[in-house]
PDB file of N, H, CA, C and O in Angstrom:
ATOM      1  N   UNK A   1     -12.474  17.531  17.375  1.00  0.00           N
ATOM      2  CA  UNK A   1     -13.075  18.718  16.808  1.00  0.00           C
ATOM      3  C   UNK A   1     -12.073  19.870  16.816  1.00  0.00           C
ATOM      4  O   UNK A   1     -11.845  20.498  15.782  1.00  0.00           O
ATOM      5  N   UNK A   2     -11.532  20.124  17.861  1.00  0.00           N
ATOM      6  H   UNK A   2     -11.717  19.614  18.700  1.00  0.00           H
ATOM      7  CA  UNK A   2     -10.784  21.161  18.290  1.00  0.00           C
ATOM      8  C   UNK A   2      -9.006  20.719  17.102  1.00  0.00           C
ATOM      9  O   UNK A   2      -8.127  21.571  17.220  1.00  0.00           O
ATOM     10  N   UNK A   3      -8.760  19.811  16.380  1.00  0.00           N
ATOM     11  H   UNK A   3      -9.475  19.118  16.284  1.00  0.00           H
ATOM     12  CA  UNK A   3      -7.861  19.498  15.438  1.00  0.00           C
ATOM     13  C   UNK A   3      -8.605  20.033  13.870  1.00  0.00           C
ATOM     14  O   UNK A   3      -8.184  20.747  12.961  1.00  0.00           O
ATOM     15  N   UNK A   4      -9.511  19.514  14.028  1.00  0.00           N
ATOM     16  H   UNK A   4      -9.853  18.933  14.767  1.00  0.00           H
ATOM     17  CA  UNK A   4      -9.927  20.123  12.562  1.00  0.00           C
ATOM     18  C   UNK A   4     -10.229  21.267  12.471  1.00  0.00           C
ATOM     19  O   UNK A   4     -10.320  21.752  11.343  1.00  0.00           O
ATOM     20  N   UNK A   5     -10.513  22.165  13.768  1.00  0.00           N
ATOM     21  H   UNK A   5     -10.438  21.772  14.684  1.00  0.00           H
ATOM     22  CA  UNK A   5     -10.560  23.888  13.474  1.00  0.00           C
ATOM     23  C   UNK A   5      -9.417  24.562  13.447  1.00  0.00           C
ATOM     24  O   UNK A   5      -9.206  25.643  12.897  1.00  0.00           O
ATOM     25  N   UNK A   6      -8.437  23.676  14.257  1.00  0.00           N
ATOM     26  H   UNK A   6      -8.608  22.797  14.704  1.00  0.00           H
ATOM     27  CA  UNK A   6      -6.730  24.253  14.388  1.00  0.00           C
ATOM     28  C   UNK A   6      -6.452  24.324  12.876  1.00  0.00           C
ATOM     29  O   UNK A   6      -6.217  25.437  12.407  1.00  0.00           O
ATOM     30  N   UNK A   7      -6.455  22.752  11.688  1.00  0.00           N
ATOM     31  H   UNK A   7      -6.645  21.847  12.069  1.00  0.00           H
ATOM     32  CA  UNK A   7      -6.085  22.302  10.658  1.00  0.00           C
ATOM     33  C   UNK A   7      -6.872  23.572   9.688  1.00  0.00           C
ATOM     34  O   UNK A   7      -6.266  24.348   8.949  1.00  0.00           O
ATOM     35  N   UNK A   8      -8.207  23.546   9.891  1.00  0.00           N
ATOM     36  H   UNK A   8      -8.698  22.915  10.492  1.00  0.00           H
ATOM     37  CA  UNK A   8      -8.447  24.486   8.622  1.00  0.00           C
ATOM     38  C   UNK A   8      -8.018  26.125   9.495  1.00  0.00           C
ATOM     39  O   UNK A   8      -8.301  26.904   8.584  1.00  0.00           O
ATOM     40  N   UNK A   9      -7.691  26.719  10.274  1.00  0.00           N
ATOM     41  H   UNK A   9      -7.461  26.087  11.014  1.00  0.00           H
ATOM     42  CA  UNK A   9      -7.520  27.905  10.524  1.00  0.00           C
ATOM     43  C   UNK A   9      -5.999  27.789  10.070  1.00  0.00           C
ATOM     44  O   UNK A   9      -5.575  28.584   9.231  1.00  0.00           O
ATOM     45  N   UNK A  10      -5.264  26.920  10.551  1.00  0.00           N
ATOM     46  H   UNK A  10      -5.608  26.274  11.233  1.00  0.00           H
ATOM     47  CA  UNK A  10      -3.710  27.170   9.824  1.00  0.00           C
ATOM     48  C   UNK A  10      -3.634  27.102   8.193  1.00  0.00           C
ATOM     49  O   UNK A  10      -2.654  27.454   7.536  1.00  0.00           O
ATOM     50  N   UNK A  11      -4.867  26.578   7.661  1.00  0.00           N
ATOM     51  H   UNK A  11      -5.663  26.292   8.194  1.00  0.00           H
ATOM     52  CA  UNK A  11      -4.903  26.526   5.852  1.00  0.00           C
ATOM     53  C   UNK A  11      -5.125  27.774   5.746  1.00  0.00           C
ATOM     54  O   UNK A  11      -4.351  28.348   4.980  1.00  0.00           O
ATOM     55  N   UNK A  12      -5.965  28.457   6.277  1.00  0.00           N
ATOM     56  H   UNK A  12      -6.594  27.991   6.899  1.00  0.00           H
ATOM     57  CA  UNK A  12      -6.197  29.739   5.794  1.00  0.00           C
ATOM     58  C   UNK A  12      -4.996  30.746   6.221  1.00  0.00           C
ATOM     59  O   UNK A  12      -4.826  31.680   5.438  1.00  0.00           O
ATOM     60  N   UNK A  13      -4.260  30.697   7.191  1.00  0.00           N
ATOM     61  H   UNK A  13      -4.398  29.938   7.827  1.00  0.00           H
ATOM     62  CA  UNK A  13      -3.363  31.226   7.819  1.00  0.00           C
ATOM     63  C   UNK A  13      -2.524  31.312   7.131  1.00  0.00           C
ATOM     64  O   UNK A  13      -2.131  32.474   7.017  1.00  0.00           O
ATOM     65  N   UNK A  14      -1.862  30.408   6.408  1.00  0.00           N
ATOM     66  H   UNK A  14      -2.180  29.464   6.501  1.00  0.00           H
ATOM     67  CA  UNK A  14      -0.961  29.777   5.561  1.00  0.00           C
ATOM     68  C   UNK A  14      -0.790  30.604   4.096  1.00  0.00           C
ATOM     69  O   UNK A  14       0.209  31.005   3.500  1.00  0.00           O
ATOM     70  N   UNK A  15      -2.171  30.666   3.812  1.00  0.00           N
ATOM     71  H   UNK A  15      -2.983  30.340   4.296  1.00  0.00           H
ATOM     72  CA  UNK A  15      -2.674  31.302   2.264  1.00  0.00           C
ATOM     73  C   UNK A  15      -2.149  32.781   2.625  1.00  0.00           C
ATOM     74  O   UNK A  15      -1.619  33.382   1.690  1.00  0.00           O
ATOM     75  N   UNK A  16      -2.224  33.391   3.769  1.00  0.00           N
ATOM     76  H   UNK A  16      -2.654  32.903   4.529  1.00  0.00           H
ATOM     77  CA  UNK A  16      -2.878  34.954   3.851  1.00  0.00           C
ATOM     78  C   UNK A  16      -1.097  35.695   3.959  1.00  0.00           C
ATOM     79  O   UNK A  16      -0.747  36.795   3.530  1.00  0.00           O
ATOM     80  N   UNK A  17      -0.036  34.406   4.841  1.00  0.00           N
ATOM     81  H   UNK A  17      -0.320  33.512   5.189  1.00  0.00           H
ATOM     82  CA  UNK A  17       1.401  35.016   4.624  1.00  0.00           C
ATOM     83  C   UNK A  17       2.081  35.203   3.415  1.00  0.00           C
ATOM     84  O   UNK A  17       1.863  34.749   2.292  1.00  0.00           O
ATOM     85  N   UNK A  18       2.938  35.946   3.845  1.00  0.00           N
ATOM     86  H   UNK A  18       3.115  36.315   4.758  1.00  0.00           H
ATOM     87  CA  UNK A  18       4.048  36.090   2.869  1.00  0.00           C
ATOM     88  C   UNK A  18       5.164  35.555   2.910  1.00  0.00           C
ATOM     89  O   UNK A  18       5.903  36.114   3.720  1.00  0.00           O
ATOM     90  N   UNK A  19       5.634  34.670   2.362  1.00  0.00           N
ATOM     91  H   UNK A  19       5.034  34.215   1.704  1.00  0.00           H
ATOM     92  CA  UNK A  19       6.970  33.342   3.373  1.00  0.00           C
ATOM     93  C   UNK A  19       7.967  34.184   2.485  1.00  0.00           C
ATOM     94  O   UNK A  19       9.016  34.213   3.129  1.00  0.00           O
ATOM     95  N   UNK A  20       8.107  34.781   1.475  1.00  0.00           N
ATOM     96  H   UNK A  20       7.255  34.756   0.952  1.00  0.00           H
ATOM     97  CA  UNK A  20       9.493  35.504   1.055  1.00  0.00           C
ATOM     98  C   UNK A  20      10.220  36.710   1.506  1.00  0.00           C
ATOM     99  O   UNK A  20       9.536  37.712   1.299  1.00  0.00           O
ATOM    100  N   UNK A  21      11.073  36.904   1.910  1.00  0.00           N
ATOM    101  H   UNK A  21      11.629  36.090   2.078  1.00  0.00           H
ATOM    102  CA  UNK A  21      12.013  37.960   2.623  1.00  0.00           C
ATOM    103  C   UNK A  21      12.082  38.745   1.335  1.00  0.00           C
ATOM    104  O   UNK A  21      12.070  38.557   0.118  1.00  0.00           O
ATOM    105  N   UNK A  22      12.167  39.813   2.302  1.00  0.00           N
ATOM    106  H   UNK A  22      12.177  39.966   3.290  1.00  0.00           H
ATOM    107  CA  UNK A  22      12.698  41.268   0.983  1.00  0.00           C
ATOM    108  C   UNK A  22      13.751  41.167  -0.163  1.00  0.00           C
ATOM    109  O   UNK A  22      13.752  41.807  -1.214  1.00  0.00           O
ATOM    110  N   UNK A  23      14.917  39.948   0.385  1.00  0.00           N
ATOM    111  H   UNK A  23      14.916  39.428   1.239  1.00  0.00           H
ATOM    112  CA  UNK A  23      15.806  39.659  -0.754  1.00  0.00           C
ATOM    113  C   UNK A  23      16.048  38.653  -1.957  1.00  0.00           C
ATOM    114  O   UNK A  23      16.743  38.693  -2.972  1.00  0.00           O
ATOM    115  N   UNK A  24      14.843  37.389  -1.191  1.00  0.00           N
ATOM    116  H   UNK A  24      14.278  37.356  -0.366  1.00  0.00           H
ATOM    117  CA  UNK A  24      14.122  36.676  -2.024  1.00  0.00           C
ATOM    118  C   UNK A  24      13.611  37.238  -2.921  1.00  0.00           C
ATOM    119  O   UNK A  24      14.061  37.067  -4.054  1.00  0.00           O
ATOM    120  N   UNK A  25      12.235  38.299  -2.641  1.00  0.00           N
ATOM    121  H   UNK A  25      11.870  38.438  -1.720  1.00  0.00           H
ATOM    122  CA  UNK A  25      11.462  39.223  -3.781  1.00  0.00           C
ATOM    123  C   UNK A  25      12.357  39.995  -4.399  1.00  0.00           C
ATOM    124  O   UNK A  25      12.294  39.916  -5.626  1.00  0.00           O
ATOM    125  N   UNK A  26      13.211  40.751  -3.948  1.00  0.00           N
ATOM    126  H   UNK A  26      13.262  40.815  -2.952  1.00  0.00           H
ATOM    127  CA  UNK A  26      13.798  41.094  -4.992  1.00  0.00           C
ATOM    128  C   UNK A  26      14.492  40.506  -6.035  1.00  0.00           C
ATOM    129  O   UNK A  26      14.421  41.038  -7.143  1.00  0.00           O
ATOM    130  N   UNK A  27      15.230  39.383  -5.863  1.00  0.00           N
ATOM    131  H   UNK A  27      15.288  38.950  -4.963  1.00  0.00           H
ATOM    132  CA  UNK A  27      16.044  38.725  -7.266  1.00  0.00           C
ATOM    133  C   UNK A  27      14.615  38.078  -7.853  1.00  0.00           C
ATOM    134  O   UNK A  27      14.477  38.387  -9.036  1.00  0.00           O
ATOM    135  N   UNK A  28      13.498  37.248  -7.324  1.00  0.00           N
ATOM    136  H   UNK A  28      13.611  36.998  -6.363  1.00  0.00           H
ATOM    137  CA  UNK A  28      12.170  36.932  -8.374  1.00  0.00           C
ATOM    138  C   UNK A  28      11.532  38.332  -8.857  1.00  0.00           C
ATOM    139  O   UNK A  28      10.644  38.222  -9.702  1.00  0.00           O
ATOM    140  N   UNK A  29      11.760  39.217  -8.569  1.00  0.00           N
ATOM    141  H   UNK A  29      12.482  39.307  -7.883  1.00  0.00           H
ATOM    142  CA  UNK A  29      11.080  40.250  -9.823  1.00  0.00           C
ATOM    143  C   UNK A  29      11.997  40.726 -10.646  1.00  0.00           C
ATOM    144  O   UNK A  29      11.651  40.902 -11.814  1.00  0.00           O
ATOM    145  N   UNK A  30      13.443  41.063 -10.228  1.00  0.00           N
ATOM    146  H   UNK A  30      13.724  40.919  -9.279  1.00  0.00           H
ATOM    147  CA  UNK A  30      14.368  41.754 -10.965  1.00  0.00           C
ATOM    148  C   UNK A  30      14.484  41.268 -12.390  1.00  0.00           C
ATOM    149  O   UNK A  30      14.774  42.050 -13.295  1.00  0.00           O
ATOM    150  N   UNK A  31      14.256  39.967 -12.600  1.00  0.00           N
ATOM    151  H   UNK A  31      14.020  39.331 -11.865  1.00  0.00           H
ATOM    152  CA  UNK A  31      13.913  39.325 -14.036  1.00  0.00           C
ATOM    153  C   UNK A  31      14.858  38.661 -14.795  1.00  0.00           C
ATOM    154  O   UNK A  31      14.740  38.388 -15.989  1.00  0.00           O
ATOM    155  N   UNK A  32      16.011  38.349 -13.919  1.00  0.00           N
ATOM    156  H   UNK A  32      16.107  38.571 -12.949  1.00  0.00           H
ATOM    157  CA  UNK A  32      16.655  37.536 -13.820  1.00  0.00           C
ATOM    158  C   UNK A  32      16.276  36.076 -13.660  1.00  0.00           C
ATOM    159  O   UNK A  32      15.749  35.491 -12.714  1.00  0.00           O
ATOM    160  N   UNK A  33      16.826  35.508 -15.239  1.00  0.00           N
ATOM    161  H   UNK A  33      17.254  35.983 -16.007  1.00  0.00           H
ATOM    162  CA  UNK A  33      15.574  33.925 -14.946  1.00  0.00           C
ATOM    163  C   UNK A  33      16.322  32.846 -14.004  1.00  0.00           C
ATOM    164  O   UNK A  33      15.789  32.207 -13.096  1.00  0.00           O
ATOM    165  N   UNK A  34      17.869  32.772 -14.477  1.00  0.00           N
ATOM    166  H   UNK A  34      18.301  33.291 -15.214  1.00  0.00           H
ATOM    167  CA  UNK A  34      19.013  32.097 -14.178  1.00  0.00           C
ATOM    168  C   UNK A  34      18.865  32.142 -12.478  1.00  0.00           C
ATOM    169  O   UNK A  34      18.627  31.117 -11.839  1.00  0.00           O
ATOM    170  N   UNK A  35      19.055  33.600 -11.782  1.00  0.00           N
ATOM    171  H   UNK A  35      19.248  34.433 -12.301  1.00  0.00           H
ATOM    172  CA  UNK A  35      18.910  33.409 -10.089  1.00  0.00           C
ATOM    173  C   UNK A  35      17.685  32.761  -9.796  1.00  0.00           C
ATOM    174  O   UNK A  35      17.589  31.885  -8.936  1.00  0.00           O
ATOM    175  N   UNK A  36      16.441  33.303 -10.717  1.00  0.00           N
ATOM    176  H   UNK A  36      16.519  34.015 -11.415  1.00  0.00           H
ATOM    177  CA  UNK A  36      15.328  32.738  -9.983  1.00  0.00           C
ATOM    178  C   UNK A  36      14.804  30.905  -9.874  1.00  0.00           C
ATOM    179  O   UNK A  36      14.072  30.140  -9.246  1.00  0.00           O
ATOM    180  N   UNK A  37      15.716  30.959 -10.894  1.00  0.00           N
ATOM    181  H   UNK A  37      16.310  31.581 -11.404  1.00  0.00           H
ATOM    182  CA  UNK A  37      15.233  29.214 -11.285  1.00  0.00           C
ATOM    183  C   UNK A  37      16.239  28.476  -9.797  1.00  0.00           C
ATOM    184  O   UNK A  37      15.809  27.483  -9.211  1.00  0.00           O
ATOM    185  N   UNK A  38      17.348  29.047  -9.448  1.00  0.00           N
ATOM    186  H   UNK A  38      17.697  29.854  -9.924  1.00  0.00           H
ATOM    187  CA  UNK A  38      17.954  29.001  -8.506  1.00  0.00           C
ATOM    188  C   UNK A  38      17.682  29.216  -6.701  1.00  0.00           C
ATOM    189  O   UNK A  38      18.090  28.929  -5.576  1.00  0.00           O
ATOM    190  N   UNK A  39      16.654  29.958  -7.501  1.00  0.00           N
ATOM    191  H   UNK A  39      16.322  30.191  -8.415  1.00  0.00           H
ATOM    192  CA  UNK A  39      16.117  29.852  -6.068  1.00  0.00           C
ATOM    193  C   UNK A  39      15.273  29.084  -5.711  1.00  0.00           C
ATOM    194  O   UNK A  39      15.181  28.624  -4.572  1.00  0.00           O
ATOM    195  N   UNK A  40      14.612  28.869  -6.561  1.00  0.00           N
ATOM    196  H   UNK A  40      14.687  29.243  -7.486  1.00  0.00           H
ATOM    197  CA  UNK A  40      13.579  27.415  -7.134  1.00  0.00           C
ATOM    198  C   UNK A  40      13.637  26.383  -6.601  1.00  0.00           C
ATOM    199  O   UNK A  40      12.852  25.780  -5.869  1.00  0.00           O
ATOM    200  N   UNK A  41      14.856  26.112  -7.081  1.00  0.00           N
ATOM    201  H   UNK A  41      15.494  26.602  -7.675  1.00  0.00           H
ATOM    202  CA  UNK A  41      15.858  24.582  -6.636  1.00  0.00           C
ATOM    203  C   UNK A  41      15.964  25.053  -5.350  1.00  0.00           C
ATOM    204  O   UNK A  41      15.227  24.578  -4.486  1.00  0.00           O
ATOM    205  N   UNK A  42      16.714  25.860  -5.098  1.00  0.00           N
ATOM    206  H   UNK A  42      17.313  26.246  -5.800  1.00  0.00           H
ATOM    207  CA  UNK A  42      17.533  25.517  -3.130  1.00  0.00           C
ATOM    208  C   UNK A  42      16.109  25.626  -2.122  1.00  0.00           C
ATOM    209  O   UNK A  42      16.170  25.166  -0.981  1.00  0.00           O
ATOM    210  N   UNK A  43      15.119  26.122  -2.515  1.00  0.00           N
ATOM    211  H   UNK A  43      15.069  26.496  -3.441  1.00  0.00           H
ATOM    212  CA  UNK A  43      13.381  26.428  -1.834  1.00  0.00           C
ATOM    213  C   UNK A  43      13.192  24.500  -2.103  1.00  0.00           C
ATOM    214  O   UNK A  43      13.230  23.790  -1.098  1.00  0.00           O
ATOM    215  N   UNK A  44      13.070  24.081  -2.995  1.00  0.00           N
ATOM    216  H   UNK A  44      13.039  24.657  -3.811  1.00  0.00           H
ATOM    217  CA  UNK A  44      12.696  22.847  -3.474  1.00  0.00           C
ATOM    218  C   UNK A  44      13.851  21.520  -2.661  1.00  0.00           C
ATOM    219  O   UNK A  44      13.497  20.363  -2.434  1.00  0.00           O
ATOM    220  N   UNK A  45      14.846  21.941  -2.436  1.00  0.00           N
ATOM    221  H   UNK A  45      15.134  22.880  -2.621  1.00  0.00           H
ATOM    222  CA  UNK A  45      16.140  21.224  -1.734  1.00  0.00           C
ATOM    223  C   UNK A  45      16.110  21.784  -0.165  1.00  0.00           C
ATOM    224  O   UNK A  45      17.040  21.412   0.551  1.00  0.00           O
ATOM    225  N   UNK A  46      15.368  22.421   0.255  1.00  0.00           N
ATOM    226  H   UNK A  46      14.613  22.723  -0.327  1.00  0.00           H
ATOM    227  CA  UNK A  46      15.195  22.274   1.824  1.00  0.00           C
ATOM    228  C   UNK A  46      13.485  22.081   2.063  1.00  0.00           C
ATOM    229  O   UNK A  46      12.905  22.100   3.148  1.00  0.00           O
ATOM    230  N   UNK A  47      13.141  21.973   1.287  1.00  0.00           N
ATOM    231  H   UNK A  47      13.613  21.958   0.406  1.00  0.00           H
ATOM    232  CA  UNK A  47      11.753  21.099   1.655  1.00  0.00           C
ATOM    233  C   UNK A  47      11.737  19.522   1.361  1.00  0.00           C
ATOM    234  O   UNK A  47      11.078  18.778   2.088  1.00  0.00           O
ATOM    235  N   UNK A  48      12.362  19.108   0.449  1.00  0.00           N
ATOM    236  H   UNK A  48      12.898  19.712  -0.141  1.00  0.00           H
ATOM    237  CA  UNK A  48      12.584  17.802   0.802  1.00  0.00           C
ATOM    238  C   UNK A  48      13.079  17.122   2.064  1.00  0.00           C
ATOM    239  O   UNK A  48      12.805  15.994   2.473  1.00  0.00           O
ATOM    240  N   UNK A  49      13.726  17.883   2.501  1.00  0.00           N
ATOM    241  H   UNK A  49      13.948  18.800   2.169  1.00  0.00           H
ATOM    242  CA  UNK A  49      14.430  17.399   4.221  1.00  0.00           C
ATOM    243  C   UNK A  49      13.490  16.917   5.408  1.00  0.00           C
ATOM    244  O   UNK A  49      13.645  15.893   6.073  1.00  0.00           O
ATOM    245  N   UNK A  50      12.301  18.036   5.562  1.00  0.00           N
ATOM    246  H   UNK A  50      12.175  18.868   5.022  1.00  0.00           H
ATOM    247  CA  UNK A  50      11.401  17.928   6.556  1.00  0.00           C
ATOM    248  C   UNK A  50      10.607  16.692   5.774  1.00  0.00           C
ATOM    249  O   UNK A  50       9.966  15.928   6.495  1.00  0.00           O
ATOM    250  N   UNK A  51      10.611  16.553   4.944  1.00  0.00           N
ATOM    251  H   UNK A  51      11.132  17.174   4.358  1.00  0.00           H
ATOM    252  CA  UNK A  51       9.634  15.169   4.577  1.00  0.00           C
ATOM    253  C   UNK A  51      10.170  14.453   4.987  1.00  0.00           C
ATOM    254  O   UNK A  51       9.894  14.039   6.113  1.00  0.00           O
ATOM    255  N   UNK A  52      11.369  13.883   4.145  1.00  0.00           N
ATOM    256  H   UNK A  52      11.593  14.219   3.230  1.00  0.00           H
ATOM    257  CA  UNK A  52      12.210  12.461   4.428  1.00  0.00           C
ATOM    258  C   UNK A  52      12.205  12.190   5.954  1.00  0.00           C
ATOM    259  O   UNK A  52      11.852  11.116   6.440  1.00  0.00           O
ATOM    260  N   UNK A  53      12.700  13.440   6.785  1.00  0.00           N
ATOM    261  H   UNK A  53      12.987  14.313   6.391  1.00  0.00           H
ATOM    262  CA  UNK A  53      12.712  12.797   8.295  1.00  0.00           C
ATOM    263  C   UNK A  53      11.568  12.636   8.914  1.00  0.00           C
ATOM    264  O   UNK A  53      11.489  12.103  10.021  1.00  0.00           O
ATOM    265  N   UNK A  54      10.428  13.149   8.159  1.00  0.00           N
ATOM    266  H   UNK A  54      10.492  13.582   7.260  1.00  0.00           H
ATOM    267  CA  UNK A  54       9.150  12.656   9.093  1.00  0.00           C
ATOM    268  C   UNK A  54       9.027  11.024   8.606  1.00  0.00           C
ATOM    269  O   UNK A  54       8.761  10.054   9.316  1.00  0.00           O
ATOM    270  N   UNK A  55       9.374  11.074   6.857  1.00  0.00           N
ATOM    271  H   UNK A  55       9.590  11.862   6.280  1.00  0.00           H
ATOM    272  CA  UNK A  55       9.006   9.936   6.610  1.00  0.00           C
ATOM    273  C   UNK A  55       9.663   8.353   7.185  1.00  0.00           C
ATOM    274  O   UNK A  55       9.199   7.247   7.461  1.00  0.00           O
ATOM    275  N   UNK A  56      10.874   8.946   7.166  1.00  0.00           N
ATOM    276  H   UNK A  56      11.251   9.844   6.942  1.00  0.00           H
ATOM    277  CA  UNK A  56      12.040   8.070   8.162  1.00  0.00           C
ATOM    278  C   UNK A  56      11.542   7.489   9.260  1.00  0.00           C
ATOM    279  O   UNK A  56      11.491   6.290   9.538  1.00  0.00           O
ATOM    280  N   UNK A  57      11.002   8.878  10.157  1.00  0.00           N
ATOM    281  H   UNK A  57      11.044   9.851   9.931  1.00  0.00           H
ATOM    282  CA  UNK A  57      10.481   8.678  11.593  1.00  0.00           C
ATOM    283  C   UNK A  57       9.518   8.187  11.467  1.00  0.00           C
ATOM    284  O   UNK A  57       9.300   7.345  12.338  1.00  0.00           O
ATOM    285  N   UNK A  58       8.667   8.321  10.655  1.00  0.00           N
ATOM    286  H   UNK A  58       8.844   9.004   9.947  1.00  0.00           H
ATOM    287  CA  UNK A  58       6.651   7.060  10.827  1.00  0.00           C
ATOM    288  C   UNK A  58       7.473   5.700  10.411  1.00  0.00           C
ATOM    289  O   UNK A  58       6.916   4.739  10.943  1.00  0.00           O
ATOM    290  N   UNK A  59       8.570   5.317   9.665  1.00  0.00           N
ATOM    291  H   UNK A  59       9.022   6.097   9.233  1.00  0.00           H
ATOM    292  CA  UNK A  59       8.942   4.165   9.241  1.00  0.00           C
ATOM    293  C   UNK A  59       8.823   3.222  10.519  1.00  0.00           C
ATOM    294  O   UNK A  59       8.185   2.255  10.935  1.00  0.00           O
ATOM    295  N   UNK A  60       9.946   4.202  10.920  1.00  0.00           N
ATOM    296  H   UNK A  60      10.465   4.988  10.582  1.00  0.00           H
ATOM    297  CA  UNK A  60      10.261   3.321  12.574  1.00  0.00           C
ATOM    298  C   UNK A  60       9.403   3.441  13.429  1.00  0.00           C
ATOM    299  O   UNK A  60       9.439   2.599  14.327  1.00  0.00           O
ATOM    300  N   UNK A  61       8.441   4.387  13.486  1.00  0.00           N
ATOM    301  H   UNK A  61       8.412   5.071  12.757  1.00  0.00           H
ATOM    302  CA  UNK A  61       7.472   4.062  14.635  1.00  0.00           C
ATOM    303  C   UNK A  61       6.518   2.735  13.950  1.00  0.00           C
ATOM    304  O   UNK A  61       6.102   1.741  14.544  1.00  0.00           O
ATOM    305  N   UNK A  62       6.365   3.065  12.670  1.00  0.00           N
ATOM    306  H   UNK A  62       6.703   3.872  12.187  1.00  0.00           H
ATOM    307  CA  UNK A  62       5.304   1.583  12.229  1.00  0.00           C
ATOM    308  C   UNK A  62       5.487   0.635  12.470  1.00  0.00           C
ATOM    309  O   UNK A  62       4.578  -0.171  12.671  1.00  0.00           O
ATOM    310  N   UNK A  63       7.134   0.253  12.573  1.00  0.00           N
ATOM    311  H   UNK A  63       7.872   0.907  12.411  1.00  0.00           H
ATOM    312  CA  UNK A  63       7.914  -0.903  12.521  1.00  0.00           C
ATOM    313  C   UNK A  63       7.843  -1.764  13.723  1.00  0.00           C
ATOM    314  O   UNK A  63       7.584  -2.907  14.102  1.00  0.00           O
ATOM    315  N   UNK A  64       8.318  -0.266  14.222  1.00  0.00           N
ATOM    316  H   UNK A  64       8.529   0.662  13.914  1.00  0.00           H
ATOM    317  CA  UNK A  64       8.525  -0.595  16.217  1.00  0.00           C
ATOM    318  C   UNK A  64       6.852  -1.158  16.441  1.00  0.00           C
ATOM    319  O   UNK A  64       6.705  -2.304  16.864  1.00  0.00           O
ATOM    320  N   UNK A  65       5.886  -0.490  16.206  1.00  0.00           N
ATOM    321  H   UNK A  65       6.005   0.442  15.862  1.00  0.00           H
ATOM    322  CA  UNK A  65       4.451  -0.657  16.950  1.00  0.00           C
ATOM    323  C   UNK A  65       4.185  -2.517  16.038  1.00  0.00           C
ATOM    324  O   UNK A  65       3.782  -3.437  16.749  1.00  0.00           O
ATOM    325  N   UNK A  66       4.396  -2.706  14.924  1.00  0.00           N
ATOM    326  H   UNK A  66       4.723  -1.958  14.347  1.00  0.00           H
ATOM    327  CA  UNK A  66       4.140  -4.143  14.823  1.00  0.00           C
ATOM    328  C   UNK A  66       4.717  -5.314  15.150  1.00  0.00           C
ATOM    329  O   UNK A  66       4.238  -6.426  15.371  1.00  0.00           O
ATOM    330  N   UNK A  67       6.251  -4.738  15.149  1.00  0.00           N
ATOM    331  H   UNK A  67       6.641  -3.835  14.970  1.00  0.00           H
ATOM    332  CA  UNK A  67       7.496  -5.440  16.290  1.00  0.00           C
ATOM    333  C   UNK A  67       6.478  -5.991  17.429  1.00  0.00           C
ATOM    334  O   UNK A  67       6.454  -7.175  17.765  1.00  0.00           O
ATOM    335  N   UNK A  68       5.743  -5.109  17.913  1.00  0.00           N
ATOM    336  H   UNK A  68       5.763  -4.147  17.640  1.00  0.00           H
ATOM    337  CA  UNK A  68       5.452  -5.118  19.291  1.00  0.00           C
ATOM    338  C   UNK A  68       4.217  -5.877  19.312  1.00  0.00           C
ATOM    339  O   UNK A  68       4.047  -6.470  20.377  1.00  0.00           O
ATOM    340  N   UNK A  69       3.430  -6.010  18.564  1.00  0.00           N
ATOM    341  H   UNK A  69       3.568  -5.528  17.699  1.00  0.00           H
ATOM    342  CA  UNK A  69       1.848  -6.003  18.405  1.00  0.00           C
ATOM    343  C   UNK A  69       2.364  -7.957  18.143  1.00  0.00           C
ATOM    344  O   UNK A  69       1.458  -8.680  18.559  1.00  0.00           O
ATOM    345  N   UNK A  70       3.327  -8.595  17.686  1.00  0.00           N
ATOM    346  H   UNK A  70       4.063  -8.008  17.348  1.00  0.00           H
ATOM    347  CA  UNK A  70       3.001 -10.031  17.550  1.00  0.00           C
ATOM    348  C   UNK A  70       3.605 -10.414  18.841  1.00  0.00           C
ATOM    349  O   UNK A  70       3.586 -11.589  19.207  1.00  0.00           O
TER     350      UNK A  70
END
């Protein structure tokens, strides 16, 4: 119980920040399409990272736990 009130209070938590720094917002409003599409990408190229290594890491724990289980 106490996971699913953590899970939906961090959804809402999540919605209510502001994850961009003052110098981020400034080049996405200045109206510059070229920086912003750029920022796009490198925002989009460090979120792929935290996936892959979680996804990496459940690989091997799945692996390891059926290794084990025969």
């Amino acid at each position: 119980m106490k996971k699913i009130l953590l899970t939906i209070l961090l959804f809402f938590t999540i919605q209510i920040m502001s994850p961009q720094c003052a110098m981020c917002k400034a080049v996405v409003e200045s109206g510059n399409a070229s920086e912003a599409e750029g920022l796009n990408s490198g925002i989009l190229y460090l979120m792929v990272f935290p996936y892959l290594l979680v996804g990496v890491l459940l690989y091997f724990i799945i692996k390891n736990k059926r290794k084990n289980k025969i």
